[in-house]
C-alpha positions in Angstrom: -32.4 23.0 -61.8 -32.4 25.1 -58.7 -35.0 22.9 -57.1 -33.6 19.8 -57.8 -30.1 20.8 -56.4 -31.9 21.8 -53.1 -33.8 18.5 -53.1 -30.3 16.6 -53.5 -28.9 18.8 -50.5 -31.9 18.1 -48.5 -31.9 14.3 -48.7 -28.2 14.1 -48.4 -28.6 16.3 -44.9 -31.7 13.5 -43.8 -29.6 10.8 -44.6 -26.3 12.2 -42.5 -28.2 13.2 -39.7 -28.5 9.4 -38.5 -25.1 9.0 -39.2 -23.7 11.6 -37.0 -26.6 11.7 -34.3 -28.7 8.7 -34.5 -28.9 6.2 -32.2 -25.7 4.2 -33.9 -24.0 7.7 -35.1 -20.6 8.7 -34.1 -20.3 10.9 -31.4 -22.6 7.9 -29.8 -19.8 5.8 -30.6 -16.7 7.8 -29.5 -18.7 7.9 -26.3 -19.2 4.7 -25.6 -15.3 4.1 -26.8 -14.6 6.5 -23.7 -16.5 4.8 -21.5 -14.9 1.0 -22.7 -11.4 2.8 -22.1 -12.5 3.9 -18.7 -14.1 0.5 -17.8 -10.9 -1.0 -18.7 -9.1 1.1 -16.6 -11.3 0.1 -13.4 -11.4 -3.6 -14.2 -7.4 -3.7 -14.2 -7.1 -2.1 -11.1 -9.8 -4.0 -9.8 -8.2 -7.6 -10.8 -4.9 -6.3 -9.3 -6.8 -5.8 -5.7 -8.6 -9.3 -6.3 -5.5 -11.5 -7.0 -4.1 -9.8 -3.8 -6.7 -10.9 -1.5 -6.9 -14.4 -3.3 -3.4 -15.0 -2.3 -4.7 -13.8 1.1 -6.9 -15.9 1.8 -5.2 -18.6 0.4 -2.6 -17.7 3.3 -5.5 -17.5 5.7 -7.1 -21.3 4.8 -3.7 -22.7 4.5 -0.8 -21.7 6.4 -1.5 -20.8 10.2 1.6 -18.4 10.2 -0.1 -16.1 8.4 -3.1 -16.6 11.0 -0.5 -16.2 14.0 0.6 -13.2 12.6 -2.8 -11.7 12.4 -3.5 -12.7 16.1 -0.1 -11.0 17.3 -0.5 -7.7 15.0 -4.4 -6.5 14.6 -5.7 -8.3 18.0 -2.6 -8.0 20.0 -2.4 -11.8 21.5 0.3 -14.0 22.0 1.4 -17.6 23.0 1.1 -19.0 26.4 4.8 -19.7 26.5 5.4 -16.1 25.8 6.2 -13.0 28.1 5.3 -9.9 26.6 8.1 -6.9 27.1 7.6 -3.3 26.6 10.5 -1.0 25.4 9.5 2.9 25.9 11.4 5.9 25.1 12.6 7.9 28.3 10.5 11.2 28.5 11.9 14.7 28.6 11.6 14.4 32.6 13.3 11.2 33.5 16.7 12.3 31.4 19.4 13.4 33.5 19.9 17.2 34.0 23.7 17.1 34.4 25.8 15.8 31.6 28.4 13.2 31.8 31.9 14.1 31.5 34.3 11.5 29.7 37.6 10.2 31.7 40.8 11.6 30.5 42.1 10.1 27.9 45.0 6.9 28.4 47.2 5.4 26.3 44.5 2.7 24.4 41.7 4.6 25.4 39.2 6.7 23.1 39.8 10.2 22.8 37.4 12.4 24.9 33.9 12.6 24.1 33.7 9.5 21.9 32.1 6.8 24.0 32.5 3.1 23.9 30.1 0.7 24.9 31.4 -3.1 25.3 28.7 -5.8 25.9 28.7 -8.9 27.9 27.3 -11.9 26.0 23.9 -13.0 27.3 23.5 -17.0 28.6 21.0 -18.4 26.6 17.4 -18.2 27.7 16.1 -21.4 27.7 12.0 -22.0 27.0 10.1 -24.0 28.7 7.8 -26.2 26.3 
């Protein structure tokens, strides 16, 4: 009886081990469910970067604005109607040294150190096309 309950543990031990380790067994199969989610993962990030640049290039074959706006942004041209003006910041250096000291205050007037500024409209530049 002893033998035979050894045999019985024996064959039920060969016939797991596939199950558990084989080629099919589990752990090959919660592996390969890791690697699906993973995948899955990349391919949504990857169809999220695709549809982007399908919607670019539709812009590109289709609509020269978005061609324009290339031009003027990554290559830095511009029309031949246009005049290109810089705007820099004044350096440390070319700032005056001596401060400006605010008029005494009027009747109507601002109350010292609060400056006003008061614009003249601009005519209308006119472009020559």
């Amino acid at each position: 009886m002893r033998l035979f309950t050894l045999v019985l543990v024996a064959l039920l031990g060969v016939i797991q081990y596939p199950l558990w380790l084989g080629k099919g067994g589990w752990l090959r199969v919660w592996d390969l469910d890791r690697q699906l989610s993973v995948q899955n993962r990349t391919n949504e990030k990857l169809v999220s970067r695709n549809s982007a640049l399908e919607g670019e290039v539709y812009d590109l074959k289709q609509a020269t604005i978005a061609i324009e706006e290339r031009a003027r942004y990554e290559l830095g041209m511009m029309r031949s109607d246009e005049i290109f003006v810089q705007v820099s910041e004044p350096t440390q250096a070319s700032r005056p040294v001596s401060p400006v000291r605010p008029a005494p205050a009027a009747a109507g007037m601002p109350q010292a150190g609060v400056t006003t500024v008061s614009a003249v409209p601009a005519s209308p530049v006119q472009s020559a096309r």
